[in-house]
KOLGU-4560 file (N, C-alpha, C; in nm, 3 decimals, padded with zeros to 5 digits):
<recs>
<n_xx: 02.255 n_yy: 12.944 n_zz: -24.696 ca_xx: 02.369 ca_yy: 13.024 ca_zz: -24.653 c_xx: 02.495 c_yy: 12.972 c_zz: -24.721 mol: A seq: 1 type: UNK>
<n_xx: 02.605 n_yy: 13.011 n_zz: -24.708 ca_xx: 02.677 ca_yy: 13.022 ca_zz: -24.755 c_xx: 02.843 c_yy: 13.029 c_zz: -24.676 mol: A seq: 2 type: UNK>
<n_xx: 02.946 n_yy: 13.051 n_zz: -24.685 ca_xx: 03.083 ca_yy: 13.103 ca_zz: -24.661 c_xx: 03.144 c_yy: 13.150 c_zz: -24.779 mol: A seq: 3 type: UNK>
<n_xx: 03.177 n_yy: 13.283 n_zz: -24.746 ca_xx: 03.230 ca_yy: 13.419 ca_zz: -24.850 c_xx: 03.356 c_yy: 13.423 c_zz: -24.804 mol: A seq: 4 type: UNK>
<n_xx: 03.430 n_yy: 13.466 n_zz: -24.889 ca_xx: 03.579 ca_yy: 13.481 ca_zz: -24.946 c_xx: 03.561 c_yy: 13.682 c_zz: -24.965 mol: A seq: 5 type: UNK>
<n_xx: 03.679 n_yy: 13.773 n_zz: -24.887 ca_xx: 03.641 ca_yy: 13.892 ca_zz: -24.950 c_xx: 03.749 c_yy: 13.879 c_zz: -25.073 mol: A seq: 6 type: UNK>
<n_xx: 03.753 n_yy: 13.946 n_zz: -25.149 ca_xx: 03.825 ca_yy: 13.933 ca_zz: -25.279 c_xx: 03.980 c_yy: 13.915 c_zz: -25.174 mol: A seq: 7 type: UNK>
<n_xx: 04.057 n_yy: 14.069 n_zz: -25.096 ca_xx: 04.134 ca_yy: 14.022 ca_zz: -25.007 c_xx: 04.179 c_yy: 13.908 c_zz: -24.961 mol: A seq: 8 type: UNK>
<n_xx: 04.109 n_yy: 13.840 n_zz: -24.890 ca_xx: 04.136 ca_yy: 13.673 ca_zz: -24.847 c_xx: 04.194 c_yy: 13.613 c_zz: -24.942 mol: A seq: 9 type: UNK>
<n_xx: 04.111 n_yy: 13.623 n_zz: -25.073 ca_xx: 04.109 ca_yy: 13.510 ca_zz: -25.186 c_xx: 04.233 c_yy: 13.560 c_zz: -25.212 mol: A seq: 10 type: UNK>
<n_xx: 04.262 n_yy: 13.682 n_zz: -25.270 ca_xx: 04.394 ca_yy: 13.721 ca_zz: -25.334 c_xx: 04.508 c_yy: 13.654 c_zz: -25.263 mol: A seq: 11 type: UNK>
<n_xx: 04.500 n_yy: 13.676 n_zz: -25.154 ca_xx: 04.605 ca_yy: 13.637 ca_zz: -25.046 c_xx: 04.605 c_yy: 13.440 c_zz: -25.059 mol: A seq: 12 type: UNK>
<n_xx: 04.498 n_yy: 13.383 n_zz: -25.111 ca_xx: 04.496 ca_yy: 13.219 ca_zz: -25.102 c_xx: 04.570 c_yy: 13.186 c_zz: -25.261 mol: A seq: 13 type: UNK>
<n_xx: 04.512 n_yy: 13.273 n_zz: -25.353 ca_xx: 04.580 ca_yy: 13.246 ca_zz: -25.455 c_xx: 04.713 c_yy: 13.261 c_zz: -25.465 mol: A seq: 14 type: UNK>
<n_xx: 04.756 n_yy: 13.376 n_zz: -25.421 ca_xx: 04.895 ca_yy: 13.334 ca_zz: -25.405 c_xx: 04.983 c_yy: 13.265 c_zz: -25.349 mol: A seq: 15 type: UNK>
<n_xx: 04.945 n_yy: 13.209 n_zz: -25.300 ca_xx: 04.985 ca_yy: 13.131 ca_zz: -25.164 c_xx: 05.000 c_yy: 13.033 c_zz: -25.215 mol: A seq: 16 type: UNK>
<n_xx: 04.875 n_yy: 12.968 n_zz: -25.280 ca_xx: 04.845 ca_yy: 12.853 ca_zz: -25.421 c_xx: 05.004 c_yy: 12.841 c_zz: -25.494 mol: A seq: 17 type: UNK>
<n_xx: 04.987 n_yy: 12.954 n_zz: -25.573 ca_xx: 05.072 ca_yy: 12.972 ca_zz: -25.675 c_xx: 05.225 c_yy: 12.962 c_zz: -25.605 mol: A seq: 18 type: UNK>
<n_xx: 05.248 n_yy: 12.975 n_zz: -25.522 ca_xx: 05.357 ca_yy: 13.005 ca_zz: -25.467 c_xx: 05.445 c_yy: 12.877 c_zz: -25.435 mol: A seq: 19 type: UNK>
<n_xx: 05.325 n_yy: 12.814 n_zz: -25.379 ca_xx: 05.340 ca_yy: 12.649 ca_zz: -25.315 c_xx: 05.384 c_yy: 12.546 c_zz: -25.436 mol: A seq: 20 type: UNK>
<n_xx: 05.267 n_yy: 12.601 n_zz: -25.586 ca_xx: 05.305 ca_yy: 12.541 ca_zz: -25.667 c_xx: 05.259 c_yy: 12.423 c_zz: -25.693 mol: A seq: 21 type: UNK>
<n_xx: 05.131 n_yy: 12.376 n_zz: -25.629 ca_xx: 05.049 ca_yy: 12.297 ca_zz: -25.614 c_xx: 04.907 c_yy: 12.288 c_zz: -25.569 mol: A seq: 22 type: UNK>
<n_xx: 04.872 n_yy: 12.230 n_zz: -25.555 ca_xx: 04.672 ca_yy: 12.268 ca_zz: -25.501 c_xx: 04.566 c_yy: 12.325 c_zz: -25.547 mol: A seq: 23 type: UNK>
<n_xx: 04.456 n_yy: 12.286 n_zz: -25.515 ca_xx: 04.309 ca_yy: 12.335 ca_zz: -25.592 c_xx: 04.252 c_yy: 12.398 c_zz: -25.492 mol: A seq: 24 type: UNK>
<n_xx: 04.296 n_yy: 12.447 n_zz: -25.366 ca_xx: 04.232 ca_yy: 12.571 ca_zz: -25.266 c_xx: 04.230 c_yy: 12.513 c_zz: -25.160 mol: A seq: 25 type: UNK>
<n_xx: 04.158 n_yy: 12.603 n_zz: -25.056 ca_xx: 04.181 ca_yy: 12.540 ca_zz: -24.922 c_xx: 04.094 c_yy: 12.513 c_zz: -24.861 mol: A seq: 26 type: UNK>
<n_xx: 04.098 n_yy: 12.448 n_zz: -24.760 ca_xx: 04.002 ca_yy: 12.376 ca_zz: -24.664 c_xx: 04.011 c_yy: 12.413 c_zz: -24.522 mol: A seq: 27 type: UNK>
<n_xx: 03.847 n_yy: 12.502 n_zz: -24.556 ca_xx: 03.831 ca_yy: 12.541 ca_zz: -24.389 c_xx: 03.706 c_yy: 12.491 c_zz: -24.255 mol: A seq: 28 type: UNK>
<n_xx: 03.779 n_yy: 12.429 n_zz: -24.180 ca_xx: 03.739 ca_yy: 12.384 ca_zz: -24.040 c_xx: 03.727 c_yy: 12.417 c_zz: -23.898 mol: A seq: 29 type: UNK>
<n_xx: 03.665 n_yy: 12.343 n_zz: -23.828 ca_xx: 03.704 ca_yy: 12.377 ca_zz: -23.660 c_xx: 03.756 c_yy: 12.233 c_zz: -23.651 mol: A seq: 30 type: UNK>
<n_xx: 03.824 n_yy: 12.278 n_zz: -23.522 ca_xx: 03.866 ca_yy: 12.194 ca_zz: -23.392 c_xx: 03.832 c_yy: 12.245 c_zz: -23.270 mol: A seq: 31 type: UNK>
<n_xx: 03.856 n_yy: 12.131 n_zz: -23.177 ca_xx: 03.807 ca_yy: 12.178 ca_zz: -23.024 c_xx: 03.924 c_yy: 12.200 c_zz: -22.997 mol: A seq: 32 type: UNK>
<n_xx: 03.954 n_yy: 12.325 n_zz: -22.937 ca_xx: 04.074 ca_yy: 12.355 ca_zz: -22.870 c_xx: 04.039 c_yy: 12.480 c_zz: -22.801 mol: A seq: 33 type: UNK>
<n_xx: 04.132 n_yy: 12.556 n_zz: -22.753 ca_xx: 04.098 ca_yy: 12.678 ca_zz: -22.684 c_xx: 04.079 c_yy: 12.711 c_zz: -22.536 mol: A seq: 34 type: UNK>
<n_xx: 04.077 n_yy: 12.809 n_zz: -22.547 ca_xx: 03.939 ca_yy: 12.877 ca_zz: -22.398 c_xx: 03.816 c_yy: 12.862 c_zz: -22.414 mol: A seq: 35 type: UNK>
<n_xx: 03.800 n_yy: 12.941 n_zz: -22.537 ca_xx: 03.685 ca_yy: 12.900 ca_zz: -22.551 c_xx: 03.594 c_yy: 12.781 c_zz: -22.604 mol: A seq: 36 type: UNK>
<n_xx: 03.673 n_yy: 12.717 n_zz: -22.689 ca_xx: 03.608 ca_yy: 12.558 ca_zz: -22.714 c_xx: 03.622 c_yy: 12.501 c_zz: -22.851 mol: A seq: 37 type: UNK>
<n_xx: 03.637 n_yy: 12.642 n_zz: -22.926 ca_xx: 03.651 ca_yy: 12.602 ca_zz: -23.125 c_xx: 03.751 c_yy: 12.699 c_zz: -23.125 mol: A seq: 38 type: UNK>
<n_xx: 03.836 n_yy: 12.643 n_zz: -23.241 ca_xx: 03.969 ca_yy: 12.718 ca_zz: -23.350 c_xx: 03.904 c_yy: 12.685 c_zz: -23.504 mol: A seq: 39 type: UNK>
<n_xx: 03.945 n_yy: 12.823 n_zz: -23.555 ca_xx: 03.955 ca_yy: 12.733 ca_zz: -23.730 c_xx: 04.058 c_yy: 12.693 c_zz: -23.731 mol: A seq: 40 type: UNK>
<n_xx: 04.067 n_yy: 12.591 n_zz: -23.877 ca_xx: 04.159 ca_yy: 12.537 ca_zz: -23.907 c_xx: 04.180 c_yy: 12.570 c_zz: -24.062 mol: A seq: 41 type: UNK>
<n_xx: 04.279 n_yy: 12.589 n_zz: -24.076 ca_xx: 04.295 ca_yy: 12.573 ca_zz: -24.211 c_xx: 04.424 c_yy: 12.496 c_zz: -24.286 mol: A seq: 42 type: UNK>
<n_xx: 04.404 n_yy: 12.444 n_zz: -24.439 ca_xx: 04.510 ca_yy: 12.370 ca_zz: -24.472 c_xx: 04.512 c_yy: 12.389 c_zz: -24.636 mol: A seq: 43 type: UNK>
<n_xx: 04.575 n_yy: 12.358 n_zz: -24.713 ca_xx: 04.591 ca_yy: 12.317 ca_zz: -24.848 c_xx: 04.489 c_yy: 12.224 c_zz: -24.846 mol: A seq: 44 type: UNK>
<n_xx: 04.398 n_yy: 12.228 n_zz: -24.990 ca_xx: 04.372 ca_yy: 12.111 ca_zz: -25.059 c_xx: 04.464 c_yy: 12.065 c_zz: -25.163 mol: A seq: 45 type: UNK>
<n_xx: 04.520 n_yy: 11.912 n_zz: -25.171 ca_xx: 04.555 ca_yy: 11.883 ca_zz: -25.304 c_xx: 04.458 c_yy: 11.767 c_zz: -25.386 mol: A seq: 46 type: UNK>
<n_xx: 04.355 n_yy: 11.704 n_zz: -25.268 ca_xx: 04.262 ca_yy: 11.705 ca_zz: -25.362 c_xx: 04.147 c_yy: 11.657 c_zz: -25.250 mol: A seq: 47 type: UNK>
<n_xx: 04.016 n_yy: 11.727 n_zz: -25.363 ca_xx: 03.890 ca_yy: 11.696 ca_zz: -25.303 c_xx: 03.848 c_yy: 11.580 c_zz: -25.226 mol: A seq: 48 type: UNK>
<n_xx: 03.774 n_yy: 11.544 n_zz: -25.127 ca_xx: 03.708 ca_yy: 11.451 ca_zz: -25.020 c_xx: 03.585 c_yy: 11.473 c_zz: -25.008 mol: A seq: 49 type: UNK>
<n_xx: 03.559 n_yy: 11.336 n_zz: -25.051 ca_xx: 03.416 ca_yy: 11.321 ca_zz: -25.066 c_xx: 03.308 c_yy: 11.383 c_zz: -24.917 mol: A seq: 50 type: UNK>
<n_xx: 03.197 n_yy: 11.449 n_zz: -24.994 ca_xx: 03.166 ca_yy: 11.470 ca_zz: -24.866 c_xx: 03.154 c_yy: 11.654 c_zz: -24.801 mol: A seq: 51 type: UNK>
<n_xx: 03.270 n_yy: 11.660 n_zz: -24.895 ca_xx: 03.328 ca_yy: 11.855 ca_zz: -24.859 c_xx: 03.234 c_yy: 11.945 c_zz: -24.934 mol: A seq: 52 type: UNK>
<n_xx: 03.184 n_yy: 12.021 n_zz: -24.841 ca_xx: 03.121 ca_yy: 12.144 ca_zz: -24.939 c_xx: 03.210 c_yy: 12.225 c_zz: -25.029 mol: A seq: 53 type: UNK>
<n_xx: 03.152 n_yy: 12.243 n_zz: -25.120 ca_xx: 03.248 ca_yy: 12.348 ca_zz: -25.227 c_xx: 03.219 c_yy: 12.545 c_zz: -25.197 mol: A seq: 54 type: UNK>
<n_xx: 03.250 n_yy: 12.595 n_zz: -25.216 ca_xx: 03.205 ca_yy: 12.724 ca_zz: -25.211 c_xx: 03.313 c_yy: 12.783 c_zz: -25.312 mol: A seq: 55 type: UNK>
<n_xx: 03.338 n_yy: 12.861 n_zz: -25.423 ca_xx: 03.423 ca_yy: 12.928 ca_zz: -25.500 c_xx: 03.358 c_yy: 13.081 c_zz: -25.502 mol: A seq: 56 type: UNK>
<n_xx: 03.469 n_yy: 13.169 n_zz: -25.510 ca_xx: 03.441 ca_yy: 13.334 ca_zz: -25.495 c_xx: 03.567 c_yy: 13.383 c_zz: -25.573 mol: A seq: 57 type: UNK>
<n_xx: 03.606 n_yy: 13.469 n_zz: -25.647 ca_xx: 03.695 ca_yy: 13.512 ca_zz: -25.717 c_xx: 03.841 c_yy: 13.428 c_zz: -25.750 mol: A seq: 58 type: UNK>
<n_xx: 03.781 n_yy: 13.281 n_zz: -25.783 ca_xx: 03.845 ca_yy: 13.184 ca_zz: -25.881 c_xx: 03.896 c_yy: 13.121 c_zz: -25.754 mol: A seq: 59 type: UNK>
<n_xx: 03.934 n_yy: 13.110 n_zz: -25.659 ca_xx: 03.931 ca_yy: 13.031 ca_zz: -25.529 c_xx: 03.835 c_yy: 12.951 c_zz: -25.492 mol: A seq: 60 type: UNK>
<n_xx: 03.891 n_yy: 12.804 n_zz: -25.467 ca_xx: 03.809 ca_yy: 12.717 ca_zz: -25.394 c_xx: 03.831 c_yy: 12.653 c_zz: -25.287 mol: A seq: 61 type: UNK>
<n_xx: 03.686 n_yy: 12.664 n_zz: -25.200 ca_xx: 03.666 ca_yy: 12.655 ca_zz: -25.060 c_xx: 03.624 c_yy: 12.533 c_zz: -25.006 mol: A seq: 62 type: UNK>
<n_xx: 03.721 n_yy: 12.462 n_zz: -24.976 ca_xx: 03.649 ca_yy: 12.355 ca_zz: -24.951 c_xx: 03.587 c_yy: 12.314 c_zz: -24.755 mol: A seq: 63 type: UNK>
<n_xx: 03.460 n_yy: 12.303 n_zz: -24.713 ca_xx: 03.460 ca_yy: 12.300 ca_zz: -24.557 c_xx: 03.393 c_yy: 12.147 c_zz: -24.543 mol: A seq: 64 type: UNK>
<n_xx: 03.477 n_yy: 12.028 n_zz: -24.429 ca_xx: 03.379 ca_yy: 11.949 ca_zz: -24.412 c_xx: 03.247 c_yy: 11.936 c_zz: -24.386 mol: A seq: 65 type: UNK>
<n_xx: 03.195 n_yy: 11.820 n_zz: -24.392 ca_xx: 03.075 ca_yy: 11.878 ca_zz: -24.344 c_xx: 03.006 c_yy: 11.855 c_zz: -24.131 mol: A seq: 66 type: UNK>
<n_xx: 03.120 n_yy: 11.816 n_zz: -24.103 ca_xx: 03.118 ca_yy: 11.790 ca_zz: -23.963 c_xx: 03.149 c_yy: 12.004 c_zz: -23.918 mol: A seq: 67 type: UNK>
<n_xx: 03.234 n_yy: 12.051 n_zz: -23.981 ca_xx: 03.273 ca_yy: 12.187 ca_zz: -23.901 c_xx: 03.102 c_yy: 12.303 c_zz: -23.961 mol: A seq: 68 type: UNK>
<n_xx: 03.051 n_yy: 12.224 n_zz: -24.080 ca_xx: 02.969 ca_yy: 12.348 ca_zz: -24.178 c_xx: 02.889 c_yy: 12.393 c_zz: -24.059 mol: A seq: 69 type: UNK>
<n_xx: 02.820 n_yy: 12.332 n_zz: -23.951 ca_xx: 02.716 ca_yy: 12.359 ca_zz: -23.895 c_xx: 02.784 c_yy: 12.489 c_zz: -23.760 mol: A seq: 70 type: UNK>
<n_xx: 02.892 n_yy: 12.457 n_zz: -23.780 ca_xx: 02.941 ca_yy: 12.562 ca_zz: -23.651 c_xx: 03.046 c_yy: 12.745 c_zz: -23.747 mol: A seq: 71 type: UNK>
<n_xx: 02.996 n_yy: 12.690 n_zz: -23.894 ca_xx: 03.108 ca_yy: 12.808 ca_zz: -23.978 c_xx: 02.957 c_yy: 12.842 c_zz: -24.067 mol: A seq: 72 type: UNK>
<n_xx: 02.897 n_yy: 12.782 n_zz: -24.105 ca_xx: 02.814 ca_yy: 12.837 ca_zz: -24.191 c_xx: 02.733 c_yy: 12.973 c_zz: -24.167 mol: A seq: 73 type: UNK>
<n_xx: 02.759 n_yy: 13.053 n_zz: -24.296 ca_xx: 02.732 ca_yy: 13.230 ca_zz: -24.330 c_xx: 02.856 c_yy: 13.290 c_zz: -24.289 mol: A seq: 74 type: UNK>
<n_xx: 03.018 n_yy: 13.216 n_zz: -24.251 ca_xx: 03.100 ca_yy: 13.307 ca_zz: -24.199 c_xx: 03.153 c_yy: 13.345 c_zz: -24.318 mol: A seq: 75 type: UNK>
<n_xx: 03.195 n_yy: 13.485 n_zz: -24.295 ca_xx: 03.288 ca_yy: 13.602 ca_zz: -24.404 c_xx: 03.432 c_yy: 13.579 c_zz: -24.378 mol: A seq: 76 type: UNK>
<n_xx: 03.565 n_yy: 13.559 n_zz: -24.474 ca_xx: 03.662 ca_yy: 13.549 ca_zz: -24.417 c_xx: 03.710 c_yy: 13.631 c_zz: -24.487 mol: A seq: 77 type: UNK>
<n_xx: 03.804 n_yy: 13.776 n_zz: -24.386 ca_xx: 03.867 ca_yy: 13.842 ca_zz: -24.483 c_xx: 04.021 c_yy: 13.846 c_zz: -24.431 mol: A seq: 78 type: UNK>
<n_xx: 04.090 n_yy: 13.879 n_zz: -24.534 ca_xx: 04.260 ca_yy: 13.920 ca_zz: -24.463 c_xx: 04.272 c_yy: 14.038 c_zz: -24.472 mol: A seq: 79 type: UNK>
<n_xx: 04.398 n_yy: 14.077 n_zz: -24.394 ca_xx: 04.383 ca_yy: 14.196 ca_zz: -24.377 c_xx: 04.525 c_yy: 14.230 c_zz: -24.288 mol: A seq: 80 type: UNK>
<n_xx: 04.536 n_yy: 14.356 n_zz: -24.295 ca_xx: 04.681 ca_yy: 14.439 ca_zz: -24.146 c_xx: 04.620 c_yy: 14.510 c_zz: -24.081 mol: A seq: 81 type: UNK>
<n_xx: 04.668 n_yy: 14.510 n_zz: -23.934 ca_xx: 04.611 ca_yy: 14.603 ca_zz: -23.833 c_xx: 04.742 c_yy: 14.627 c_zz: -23.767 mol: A seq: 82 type: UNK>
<n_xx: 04.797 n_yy: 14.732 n_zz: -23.794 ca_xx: 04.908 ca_yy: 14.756 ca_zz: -23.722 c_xx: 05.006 c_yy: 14.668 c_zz: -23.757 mol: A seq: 83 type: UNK>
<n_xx: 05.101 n_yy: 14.600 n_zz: -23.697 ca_xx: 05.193 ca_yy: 14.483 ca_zz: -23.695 c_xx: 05.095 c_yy: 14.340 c_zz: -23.736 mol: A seq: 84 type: UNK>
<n_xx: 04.980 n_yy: 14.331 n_zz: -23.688 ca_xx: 04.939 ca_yy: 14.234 ca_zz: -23.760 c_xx: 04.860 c_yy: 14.205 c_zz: -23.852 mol: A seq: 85 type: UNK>
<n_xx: 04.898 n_yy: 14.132 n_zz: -23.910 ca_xx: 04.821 ca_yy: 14.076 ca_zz: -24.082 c_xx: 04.797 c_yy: 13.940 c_zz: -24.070 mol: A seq: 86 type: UNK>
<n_xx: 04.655 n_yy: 13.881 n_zz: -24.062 ca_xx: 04.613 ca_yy: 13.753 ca_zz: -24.123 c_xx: 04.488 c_yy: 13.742 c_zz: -24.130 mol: A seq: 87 type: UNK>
<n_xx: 04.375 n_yy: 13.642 n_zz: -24.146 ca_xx: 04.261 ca_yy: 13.637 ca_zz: -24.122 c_xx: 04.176 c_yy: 13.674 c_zz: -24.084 mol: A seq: 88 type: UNK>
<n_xx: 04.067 n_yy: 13.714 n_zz: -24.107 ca_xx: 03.954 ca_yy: 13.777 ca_zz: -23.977 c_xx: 03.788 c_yy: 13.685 c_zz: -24.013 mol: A seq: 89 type: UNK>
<n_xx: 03.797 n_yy: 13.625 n_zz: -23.929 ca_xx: 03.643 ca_yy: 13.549 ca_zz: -23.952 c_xx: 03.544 c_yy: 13.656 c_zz: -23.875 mol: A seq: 90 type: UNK>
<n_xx: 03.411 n_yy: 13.668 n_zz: -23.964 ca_xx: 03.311 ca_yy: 13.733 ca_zz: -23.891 c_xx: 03.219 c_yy: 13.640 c_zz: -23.909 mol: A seq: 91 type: UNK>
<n_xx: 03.169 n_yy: 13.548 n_zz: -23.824 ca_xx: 03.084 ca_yy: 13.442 ca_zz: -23.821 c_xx: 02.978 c_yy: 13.451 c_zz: -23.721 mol: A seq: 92 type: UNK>
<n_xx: 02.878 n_yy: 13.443 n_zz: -23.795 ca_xx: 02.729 ca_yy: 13.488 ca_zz: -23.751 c_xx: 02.721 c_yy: 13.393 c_zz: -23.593 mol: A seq: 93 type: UNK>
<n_xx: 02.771 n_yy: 13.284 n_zz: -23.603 ca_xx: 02.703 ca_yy: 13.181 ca_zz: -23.513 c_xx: 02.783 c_yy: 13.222 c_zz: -23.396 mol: A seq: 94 type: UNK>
<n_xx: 02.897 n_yy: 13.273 n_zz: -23.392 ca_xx: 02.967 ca_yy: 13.309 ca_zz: -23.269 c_xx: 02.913 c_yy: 13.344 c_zz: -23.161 mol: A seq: 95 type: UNK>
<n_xx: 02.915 n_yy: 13.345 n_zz: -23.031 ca_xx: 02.837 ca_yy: 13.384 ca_zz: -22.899 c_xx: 02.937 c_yy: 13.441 c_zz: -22.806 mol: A seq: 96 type: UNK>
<n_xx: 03.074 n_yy: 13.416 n_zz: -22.819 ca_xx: 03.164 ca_yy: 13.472 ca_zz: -22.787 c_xx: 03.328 c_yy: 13.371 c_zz: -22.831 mol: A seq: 97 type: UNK>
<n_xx: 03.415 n_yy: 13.472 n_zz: -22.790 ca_xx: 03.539 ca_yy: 13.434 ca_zz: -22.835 c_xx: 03.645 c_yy: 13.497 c_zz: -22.700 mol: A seq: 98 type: UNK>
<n_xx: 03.755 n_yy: 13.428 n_zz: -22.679 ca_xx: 03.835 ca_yy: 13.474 ca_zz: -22.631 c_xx: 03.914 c_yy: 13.540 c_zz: -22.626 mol: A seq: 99 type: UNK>
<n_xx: 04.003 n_yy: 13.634 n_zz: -22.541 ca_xx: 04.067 ca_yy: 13.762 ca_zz: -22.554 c_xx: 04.153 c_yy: 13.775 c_zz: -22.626 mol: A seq: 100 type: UNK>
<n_xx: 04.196 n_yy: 13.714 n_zz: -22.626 ca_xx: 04.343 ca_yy: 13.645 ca_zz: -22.754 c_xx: 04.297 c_yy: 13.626 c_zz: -22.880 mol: A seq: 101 type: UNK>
<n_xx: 04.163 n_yy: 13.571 n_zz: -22.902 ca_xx: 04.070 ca_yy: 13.550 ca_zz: -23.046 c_xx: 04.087 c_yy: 13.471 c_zz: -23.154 mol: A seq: 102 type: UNK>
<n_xx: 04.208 n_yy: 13.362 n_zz: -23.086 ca_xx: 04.235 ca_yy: 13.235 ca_zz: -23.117 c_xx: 04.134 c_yy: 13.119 c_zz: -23.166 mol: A seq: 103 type: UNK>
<n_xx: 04.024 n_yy: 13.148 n_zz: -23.034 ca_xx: 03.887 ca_yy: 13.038 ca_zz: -23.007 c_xx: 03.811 c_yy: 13.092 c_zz: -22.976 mol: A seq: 104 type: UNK>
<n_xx: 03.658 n_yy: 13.075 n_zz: -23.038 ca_xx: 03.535 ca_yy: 13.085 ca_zz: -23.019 c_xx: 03.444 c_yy: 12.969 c_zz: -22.955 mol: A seq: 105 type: UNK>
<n_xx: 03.331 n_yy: 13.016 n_zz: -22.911 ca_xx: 03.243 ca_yy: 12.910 ca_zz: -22.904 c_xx: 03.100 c_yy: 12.980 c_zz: -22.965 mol: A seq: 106 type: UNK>
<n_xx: 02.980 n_yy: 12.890 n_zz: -22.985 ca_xx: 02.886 ca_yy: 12.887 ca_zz: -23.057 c_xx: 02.753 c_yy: 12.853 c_zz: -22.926 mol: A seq: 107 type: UNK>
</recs>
């Protein structure tokens, strides 16, 4: 399995990249937080850690520890607007539910 980038997402990381003016892509995780029990996390990479899975999709690179892979692995991340809001949308297979707000999941 894997974690996919839709071209969307990526477009939206590259620029973001470029913008910042620094970094080789980003790094995506959980934490325990929530209602329900997990958040992603996300951050800049400025540089690789040993240890991180790689994943690259339309010249973006993905970097996920390997403590969060077992609770994200096969998730799709796309961006996107819905009305007033625009950011992220994880569709992650392992989910069992999430909270109303959709902040936090659990597995």
């Amino acid at each position: 399995m894997s974690i996919n980038l839709t071209q969307q997402a990526a477009e939206h990381i590259a620029r973001h990249l470029k913008k910042r003016g620094s970094g080789i892509g980003l790094r995506l995780g959980v934490r325990l937080t929530g209602c329900s029990g997990m958040a992603y996390k996300m951050d800049y990479v400025d540089e690789a850690v040993e240890g991180d899975q790689l994943y690259e999709e339309f010249g973006v690179k993905l970097y996920v520890d390997p403590k969060s892979l077992p609770f994200i692995e096969g998730t799709t991340i796309d961006y996107g607007r819905d009305g007033l809001n625009e950011g992220f949308r994880f569709r992650n297979p392992n989910e069992k539910a999430s909270c109303g707000c959709g902040e936090s999941f659990t597995v």
